[in-house]
N, C-alpha and C positions, 0 to 999 in steps of 0.2 A: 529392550532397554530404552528404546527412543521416547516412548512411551510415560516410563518412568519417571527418564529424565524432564520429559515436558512436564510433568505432572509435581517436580517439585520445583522446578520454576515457577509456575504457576502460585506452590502454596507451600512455601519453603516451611514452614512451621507444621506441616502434617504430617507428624508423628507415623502414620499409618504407610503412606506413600517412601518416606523414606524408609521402613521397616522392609518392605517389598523391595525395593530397590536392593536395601545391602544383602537380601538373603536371594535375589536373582544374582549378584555379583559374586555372592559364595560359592554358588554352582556354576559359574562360570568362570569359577578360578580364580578369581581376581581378590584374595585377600584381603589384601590391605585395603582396598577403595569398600570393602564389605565392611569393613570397621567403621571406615570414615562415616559409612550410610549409617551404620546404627547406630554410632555416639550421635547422630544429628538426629534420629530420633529418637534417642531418649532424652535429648536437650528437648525438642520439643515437645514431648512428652510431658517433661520438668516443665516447661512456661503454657503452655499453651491448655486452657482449663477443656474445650472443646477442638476437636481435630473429628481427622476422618474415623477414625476407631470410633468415636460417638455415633456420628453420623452412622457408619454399616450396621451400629448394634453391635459393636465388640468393644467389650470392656476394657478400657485404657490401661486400666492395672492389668489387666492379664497380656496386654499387648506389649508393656511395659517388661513383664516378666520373662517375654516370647522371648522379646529383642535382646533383655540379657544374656539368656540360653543361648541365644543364635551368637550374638558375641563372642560367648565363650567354646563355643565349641569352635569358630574357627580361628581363634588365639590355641585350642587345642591342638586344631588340626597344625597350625604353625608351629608348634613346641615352646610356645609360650606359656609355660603351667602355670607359671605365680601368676600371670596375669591373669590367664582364664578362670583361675580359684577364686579369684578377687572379682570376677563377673558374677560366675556361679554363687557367690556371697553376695552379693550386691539382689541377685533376683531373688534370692531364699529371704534376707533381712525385709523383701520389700513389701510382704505380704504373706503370711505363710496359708492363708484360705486357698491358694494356689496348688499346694504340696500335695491335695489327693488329686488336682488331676494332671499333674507329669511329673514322671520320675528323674527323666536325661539331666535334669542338672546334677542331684545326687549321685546318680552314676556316674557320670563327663569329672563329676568334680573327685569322684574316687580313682578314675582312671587317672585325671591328672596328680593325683596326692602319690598316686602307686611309681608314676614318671620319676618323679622328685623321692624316689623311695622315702616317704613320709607313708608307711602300711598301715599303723593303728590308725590315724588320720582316715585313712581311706577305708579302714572297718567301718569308722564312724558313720560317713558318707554311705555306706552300704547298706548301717543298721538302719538309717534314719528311712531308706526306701523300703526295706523291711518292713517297718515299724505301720506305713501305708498301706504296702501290698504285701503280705508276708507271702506269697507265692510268685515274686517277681524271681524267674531263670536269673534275668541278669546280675540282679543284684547278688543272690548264692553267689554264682561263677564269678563275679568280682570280688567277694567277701573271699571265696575258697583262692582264689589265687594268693589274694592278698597276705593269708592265714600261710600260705606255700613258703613263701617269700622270707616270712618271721622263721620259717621253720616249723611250726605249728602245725605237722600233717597230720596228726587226727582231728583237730577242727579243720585242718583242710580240704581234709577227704569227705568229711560229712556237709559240708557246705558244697562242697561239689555233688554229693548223691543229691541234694536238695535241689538244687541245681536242675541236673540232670531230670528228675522225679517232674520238675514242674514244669520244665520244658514237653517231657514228653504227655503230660496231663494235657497241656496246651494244644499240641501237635493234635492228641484224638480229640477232642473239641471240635477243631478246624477241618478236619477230616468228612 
């Protein structure tokens, strides 16, 4: 972290630096100060046209997008759900060329909709990862809970064999 820290001293506007900072603080428990690091880079993200995301060859909107995702999932981890739906909206609204290559906000954002027992809300969020990878496990087994929850158990139960089916498709792949 010494590291880090020198590193946005150094260039408090580098979006990139700080992104690394608040998601080393996330694994390191420290919450709140994870937040702090990402709202600072995504402020400078917002002002600053070139940062280090330029510089490495990583694209600032996608780094932009990362940092929302990492936001949100630990306002998740907190039990913060309005807030971290309003991240996970915040990265989806910000570019959606984004959406074929990660799913976790969809999903993070369905988990939190299912927190807030808001279920159809969080089909949504389930369909929308579908709609990408229709063989996403995760997305089934959230969509099938979610369908459990409404009461809905034969879309439950079929959402969960899909589930199940694509997980183990995945598992002989790996094998």
């Amino acid at each position: 972290m010494q590291a880090l820290d020198k590193a946005t001293e150094l260039d408090p506007n580098s979006s990139l630096a700080w992104y690394v900072k608040g998601y080393g603080l996330a694994q390191l428990g420290k919450h709140n100060e994870s937040i702090q690091a990402y709202d600072k880079a995504i402020k400078a993200q917002d002002t600053v046209k070139q940062d280090w995301g330029e510089f490495f060859l990583i694209d600032s909107r996608f780094l932009y997008a990362v940092t929302w995702n990492e936001k949100g999932d630990v306002l998740n981890y907190q039990g913060k759900y309005d807030e971290a739906i309003k991240a996970y909206e915040k990265l989806s609204l910000r570019d959606s060329r984004f959406d074929e290559y990660f799913d976790d906000p969809y999903i993070s954002k369905g988990v939190a909709l299912e927190k807030l027992g808001r279920y159809n809300e969080s089909i949504q969020a389930y369909n929308k990862v579908i709609e990408i990878y229709p063989q996403d496990a995760e997305a089934w087994a959230g969509k099938g809970l979610a369908f459990n929850a409404l009461g809905r158990t034969t879309e439950a139960n079929e959402a969960i064999d899909k589930a199940a089916n694509f997980a183990h498709g995945r598992q002989e792949l790996n094998d």
